[in-house]
N, C-alpha and C positions, 0 to 999 in steps of 0.2 A: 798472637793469641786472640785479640779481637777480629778481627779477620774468623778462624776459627771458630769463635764462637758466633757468629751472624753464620754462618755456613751452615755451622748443626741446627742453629734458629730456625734460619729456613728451610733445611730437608726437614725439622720437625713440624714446623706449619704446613709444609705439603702434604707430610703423613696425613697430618691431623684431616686435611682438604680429603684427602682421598681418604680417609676411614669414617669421615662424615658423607659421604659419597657412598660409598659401599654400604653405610647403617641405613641411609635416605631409599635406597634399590631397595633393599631388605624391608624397612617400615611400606616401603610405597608397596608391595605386594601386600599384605595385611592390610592396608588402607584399601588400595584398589579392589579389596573383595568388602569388604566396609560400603565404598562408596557403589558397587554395583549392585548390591542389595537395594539401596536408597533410591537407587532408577531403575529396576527392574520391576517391570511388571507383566505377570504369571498371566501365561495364554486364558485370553478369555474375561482378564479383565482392561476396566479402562483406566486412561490416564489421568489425573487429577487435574489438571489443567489441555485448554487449546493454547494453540501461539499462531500469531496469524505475522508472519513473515512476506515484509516488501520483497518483490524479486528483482530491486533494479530493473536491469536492463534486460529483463524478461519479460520485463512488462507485466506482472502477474502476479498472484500473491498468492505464497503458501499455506498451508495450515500443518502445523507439528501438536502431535502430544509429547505434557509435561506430566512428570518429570525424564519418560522413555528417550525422548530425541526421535522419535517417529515422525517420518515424515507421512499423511493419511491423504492428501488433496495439494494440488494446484488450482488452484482459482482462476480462468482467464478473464484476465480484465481490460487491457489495454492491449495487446498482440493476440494476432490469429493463435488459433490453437489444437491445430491437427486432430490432435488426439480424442476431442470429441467432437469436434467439427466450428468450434464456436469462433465466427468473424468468417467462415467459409458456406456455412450454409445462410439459406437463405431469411431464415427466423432473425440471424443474430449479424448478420452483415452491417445490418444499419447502426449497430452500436459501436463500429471503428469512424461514424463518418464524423465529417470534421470542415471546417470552415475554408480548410486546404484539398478537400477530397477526402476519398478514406485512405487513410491513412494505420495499415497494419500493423504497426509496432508502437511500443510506447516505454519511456524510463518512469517504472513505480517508487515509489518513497515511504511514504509515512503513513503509512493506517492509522486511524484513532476510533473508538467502538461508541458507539452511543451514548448518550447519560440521561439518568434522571436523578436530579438532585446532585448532581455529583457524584453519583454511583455508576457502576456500569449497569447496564440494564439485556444485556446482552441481545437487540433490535436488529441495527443493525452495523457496520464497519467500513469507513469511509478511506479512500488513497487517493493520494494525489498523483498526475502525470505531469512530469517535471519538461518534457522535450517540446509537445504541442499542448499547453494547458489547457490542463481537465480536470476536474472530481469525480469517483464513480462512488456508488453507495452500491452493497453488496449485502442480499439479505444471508442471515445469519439464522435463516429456517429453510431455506432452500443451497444455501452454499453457492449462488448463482450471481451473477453483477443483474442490478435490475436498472440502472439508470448511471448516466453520464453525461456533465455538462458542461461544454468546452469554455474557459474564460477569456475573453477577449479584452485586447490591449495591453496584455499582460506577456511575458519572458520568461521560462525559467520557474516553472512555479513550482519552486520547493520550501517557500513556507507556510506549507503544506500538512497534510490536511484536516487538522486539529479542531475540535469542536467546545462549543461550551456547553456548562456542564447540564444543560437542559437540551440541549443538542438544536438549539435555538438560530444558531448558525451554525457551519464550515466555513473555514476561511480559504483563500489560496493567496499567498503572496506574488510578488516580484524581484528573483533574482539578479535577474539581465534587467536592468536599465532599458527603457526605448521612449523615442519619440512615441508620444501621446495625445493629439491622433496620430499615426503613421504616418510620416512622410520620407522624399527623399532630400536627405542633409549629409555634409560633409559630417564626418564619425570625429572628426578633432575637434568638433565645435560642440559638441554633447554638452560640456559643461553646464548647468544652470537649463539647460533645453529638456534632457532627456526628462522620463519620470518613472515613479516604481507605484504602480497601481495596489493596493491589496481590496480586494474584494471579499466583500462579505456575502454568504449564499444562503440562505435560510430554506429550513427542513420543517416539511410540513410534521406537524409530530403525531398524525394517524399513521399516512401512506409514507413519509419518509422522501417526497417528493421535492425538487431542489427547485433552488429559482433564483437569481442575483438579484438581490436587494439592492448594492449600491458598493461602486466602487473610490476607496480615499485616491485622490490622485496627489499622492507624496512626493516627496524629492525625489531626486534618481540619485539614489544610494542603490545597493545591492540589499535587497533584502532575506534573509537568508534562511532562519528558523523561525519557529513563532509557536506561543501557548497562553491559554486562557489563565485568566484569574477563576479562582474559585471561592466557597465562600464569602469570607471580607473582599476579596478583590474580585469577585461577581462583576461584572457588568465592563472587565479591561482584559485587551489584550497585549499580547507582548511581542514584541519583534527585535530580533538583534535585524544590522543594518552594516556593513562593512564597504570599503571602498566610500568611506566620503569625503576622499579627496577627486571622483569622480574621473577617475584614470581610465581608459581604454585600451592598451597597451601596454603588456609586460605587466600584468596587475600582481604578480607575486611577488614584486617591484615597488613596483607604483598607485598600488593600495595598500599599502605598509609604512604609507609616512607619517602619515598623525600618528599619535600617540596613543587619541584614541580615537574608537566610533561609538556607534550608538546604540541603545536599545528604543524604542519607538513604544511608548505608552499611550493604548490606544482606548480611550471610551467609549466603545462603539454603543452603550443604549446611550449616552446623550446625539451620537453620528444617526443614532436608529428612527429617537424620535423626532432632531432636524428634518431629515428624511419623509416621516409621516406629516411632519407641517407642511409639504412644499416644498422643502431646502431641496437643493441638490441642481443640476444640470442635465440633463438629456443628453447625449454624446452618442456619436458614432460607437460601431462596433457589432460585426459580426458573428455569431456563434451557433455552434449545433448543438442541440440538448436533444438527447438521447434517450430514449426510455421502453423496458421491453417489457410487456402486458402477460403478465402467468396465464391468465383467461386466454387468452386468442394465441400466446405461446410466440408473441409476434414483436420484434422491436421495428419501433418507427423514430425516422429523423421529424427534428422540427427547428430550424432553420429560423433563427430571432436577429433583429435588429434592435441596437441601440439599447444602453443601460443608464442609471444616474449616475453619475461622480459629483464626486463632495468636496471642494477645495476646502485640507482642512484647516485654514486660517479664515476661513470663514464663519469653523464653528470653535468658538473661544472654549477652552476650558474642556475640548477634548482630546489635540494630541499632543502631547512632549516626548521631547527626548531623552535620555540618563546616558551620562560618558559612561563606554564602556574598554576597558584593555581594546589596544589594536586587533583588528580581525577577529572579531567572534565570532563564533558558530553557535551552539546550543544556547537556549532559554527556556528556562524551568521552573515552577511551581509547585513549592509544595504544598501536600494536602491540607492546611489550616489558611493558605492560600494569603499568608502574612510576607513569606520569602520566595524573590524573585534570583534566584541563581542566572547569572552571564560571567561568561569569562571569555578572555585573548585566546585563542588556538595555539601562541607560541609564549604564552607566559605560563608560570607553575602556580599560578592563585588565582583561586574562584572568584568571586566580588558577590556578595549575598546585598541585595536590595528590602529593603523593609518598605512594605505598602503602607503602613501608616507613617512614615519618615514621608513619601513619595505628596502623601496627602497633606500631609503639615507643609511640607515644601509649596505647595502651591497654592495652599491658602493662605502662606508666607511670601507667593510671586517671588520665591528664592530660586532669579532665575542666574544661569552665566550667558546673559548673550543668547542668541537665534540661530537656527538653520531655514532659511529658507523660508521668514516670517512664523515657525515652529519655534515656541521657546527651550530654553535647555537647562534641564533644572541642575542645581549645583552639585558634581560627583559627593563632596562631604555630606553633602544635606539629605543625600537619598539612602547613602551606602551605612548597613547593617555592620557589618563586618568581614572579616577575609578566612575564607579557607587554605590555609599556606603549605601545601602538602605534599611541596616538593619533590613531586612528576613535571614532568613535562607533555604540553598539549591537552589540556582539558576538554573533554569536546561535549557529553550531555551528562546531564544526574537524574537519575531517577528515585524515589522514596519508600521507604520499607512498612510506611504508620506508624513504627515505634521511636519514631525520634531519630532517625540516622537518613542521610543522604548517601550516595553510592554515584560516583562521575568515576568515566573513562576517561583513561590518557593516551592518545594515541601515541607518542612519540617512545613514552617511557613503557608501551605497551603493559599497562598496567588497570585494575579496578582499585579505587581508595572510596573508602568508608569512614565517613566524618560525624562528626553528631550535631543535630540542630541545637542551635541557642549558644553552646561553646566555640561551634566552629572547629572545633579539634578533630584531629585525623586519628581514626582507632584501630585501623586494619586497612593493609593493602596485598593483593594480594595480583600475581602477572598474569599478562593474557596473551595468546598465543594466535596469531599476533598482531598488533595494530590495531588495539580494536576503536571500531568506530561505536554505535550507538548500542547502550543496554537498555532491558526487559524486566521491570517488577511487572507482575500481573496485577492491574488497577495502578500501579505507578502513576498515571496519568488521572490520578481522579479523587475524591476525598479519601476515599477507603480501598488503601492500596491491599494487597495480600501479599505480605513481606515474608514468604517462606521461600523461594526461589529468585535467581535472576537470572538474566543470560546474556553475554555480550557475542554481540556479531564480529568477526574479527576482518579485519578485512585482505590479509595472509596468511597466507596455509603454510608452505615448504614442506617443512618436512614431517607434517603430523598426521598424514595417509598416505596410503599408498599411492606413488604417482602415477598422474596418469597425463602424461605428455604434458609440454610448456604449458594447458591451461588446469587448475585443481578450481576447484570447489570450494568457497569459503567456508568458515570452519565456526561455531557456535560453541561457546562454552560457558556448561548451567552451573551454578555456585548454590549451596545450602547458605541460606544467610539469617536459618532462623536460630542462631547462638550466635556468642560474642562475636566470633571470626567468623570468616566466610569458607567455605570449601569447595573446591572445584572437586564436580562430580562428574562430569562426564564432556566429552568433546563429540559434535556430532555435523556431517558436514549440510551444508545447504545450499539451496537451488539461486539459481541466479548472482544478484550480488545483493544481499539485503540489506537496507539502512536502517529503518526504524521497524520495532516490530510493536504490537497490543497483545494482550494475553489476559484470561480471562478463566474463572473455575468453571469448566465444564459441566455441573452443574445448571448452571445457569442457564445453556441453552440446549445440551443436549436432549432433553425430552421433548420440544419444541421442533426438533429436527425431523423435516419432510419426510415421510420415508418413500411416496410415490404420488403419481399427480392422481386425482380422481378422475376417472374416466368419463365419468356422466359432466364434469365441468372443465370439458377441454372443451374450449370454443373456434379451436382452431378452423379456419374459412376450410381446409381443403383435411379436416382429418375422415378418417373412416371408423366406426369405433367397434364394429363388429365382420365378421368376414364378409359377411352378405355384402357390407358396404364396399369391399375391395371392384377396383373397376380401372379404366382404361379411357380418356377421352379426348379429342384429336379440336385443336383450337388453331387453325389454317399451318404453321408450322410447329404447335407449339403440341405436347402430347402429354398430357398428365396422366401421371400411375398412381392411383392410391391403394398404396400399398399397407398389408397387416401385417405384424409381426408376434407370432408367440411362438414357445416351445413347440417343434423346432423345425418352423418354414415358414413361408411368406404366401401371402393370399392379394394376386394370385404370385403365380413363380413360372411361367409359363407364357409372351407379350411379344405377339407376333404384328407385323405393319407399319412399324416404325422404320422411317427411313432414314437413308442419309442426308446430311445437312437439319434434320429436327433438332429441337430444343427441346430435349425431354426433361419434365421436371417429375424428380420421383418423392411423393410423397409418403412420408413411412411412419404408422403409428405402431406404437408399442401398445399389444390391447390387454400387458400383463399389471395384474393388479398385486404384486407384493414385491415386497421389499427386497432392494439388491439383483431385480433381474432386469438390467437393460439390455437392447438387444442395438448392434452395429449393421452400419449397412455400407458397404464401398461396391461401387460400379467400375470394369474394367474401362481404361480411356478415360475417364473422367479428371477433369483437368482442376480439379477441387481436393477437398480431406474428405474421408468417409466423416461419417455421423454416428454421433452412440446418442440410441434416444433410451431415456429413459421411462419406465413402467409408466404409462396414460399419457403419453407426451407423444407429440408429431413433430418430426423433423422433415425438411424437405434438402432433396441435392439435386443440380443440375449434369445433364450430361448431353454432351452435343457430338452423336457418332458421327465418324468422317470416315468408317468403312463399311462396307457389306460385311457380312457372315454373322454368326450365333456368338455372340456374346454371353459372358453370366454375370450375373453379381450374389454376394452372399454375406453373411453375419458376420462381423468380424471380431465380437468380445462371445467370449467361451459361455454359453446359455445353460448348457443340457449333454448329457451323454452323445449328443446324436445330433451336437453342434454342425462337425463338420456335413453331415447333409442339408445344411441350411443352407440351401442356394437357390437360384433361379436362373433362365436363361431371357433373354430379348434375341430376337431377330430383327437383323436390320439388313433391310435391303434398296436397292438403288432408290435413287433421289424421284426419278418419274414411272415408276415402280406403280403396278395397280392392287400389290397387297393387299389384301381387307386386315382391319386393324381386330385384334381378336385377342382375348387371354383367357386364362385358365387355371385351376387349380386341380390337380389329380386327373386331368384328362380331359374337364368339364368344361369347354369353350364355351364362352359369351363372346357377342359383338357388339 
């Protein structure tokens, strides 16, 4: 009888499974027209929010509107980028170069957007390159990278590239451990040798111009994430710090033995004004800093030596350490900038740090013992209290301004929502899948805008349509401005993205470029009106300045060029509104075409290696009467006595 009755038990809990299944189908249709109301927005209008998406290993950074999931821009930042020529033509070349050569590709990470006050101020948005360390800063009126500055002595720079909130610095960490200065050593003897640099960069706060102020020359831990203090904790930053048992080998292993690591509490205005006394060292170190001039439309390298480093047990009373759970990843501040969130990657509890506990601690000298002549303040003596929330893998939180924190869990693939001050978990809800970092818009700054979030997932499977062994990861936005949170939409994205910034549209859309001014293109070789279109011959070298409007080229007709020339074609757009740029690709050309846009001059090189009539022509759709935007060149033999000659509609010049 018992037997029988567990039997009915259970085919009646199955029922129960599958009738709760079938009601959940049934509700999720009336939800799903619920929730696509909530993201849809009716042709013609905008989205309420940007989201500026790292593209990993695309090197490059997106931009989506919110709440749509519209993907509107790629940003190239770090990688060539065909599509509109940027790292291939000749304006923007200089900005791949690098201390290694230039170097075409790069892995993006972490944007962070400007600040004034702790606000966002929507200037400009800064990312880090994790593979050959860099910073690029990218204006947010042009949607263009305007500068980029390689950091030297440094590994791995993914704690990255966070600002304070006066945008007073950027920081870029050190992942990878290295000898510091470079040299060659046996890789088993790192111990106590290697070092993990974090450099501090500071931003002019007119022009937004960068410059290394000074790098801390820290232990060689791993260092991994990192974020400012704000308000009360103004003037600190933060770094988890993993691997310090200083393993080389098998570290999924063998950086997993202590029990715990660290978080790295950094003073940087007392490191700032060391610095302005004198302090500091002069050290090696190579690096190209990068910067492209709107005026002359022109990037140029400049090539530095030598920066400060700051041993920091030199400067008392500005770096410590906090035990933190084994292997942490993310560190986060909230916006009253009192709680410093760190947690383990493989433990289910946050560890909330209180800045004023951190501060009692050390005017307490409540140390446990040193790392590396760094003191280590006592885990009891700093830590606030625990978030206990029973996921697995906690990796970043981000903040809503109403009192609630929000951390991914990558393992339990899940979003948990806990509330500051109780530390209690109030909502969890899954993610689809793995997700790694999420998105409040302002999350990173006193005044967040807690009515969206979005986590980046970092697997897809089965939630699009496939498209062969590699998809697309996959983002998904939550309403989180009621009690619970709601997933509203899943939407897929470019590259592989880790951290993203987001920001009310508002704020800078009216601000946004709509074409360059033609009367202040200063570019060396533009032409700004037809007349100025012309043809001139420099022993092998042959410039075409070339015009571009609706819908032909001035000239389009460039006879004399021979084989073996170095023709460089210069192409101005001499269109003065918004939305018409105009493309230029030459056949043979061993390059990307170029989309210049409206008052802009772009230049491409092209080196024929045959006789005959070549053309080139428009390549982004202008006008009804696109497809006749072409031109031809003639090229003929190498000692050829062609006369060099062009034309518009018939009308030869020499």
């Amino acid at each position: 009888m018992k037997t029988i009755q567990k039997l009915l038990l259970g085919l009646g809990a199955g029922l129960l499974l599958i009738g709760c299944g079938n009601n959940s189908k049934s509700d999720s249709g009336a939800m799903a027209s619920s929730n696509a109301e909530k993201v849809y927005i009716a042709p013609g209008e905008h989205d309420e929010f940007y989201a500026f998406m790292s593209g990993g290993y695309s090197g490059n950074l997106t931009v989506y509107g919110l709440p749509s999931g519209r993907m509107f821009k790629e940003i190239p930042v770090f990688s060539q980028f065909p599509t509109n020529g940027y790292g291939y033509s000749e304006e923007t070349k200089a900005m791949l170069n690098t201390s290694y050569g230039f170097v075409p590709w790069g892995d993006s990470h972490h944007p962070d957007i400007s600040q004034t006050n702790g606000k966002l101020d929507g200037r400009w948005i800064f990312i880090n390159e994790n593979n050959t360390p860099r910073i690029a800063r990218i204006s947010l009126e042009t949607f263009e990278t305007e500068e980029i500055i390689e950091i030297p002595n440094s590994a791995g720079n993914h704690a990255s590239s966070y600002v304070t909130e006066n945008t007073e610095y950027v920081v870029a960490g050190t992942r990878f451990a290295v000898p510091n200065p470079q040299k060659d050593m046996p890789i088993d003897e790192m111990k106590g040798e290697f070092k993990g640099p974090l450099t501090f960069i500071k931003v002019d706060p007119e022009h937004g111009h960068m410059e290394i102020d000074f790098q801390i020359n820290m232990p060689g831990f791993n260092y991994d994430l990192s974020h400012p203090g704000r308000d009360k904790s103004h003037g600190w930053f933060f770094f988890t710090s993993y691997n310090t048992e200083e393993a080389h080998s098998m570290l999924e292993v063998n950086a997993s033995q202590n029990d715990k690591d660290f978080i790295a509490a950094v003073n940087w205005m007392k490191i700032k004004e060391y610095v302005e006394n004198g302090g500091g060292t002069e050290v090696a170190g190579t690096y190209a800093h990068n910067i492209y001039d709107e005026s002359t439309m022109m990037a140029t390298t400049e090539m530095k030596e030598g920066v400060t480093s700051v041993d920091p047990r030199d400067v008392p009373g500005a770096v410590y350490y906090m035990p933190v759970p084994k292997s942490p990843h993310g560190i986060d501040v909230n916006p009253t900038g009192e709680y410093i969130i760190g947690n383990g990657k493989l433990s289910t509890q946050l560890s909330v740090y209180s800045f004023a506990k951190i501060e009692e601690a050390i005017k307490n000298k409540d140390f446990d013992g040193d790392a590396y002549g760094i003191p280590i303040l006592k885990f009891e003596s700093v830590l606030e209290g625990v978030v206990d929330s029973g996921g697995l893998g906690p990796l970043h939180t981000e903040f809503d301004g109403k009192g609630y924190g929000y951390t991914s869990f990558f393992i339990s693939s899940e979003v948990v929502k806990w509330e500051v001050g109780t530390w209690k978990v109030v909502d969890r809800q899954p993610s689809f899948y793995s997700v790694g970092h999420l998105t409040i818009p302002g999350g990173n700054s006193r005044e967040p805008f807690g009515k969206y979030m979005f986590s980046m997932n970092k697997i897809t499977k089965d939630r699009y349509l496939p498209t062969g062994p590699e998809l697309e990861h996959s983002a998904q936005l939550y309403d989180i401005s009621g009690d619970k949170m709601q997933l509203l939409l899943d939407f897929p994205t470019h590259g592989e993205p880790h951290y993203a910034a987001a920001i009310p549209a508002d704020l800078i859309k009216s601000k946004s470029k709509k074409y360059y001014d033609l009367e202040e293109n200063n570019h060396k070789y533009a032409a700004k009106n037809e007349s100025e279109g012309r043809v001139e011959r420099k022993g092998n070298e042959v410039h075409i300045y070339t015009t571009t409007v609706r819908s032909h080229f001035s000239p389009d007709n460039i006879e004399g060029v021979k084989v073996g020339d170095k023709v460089y074609f210069h192409v101005t757009n001499l269109e003065q509104d918004f939305d018409v740029p105009h493309g230029f690709a030459m056949i043979g050309a061993n390059t990307s075409e170029i989309l210049v846009m409206p008052g802009q001059t772009k230049t491409i090189i092209w080196e024929p290696k045959r006789e005959g009539v070549w053309p080139f022509y428009c390549t982004d759709f202008c006008s009804a009467l696109h497809q006749e935007m072409q031109g031809y060149v003639r090229v003929s033999a190498k000692n050829s006595d062609t006369k060099l000659r062009w034309s518009l509609d018939d009308e030869w010049k020499e």
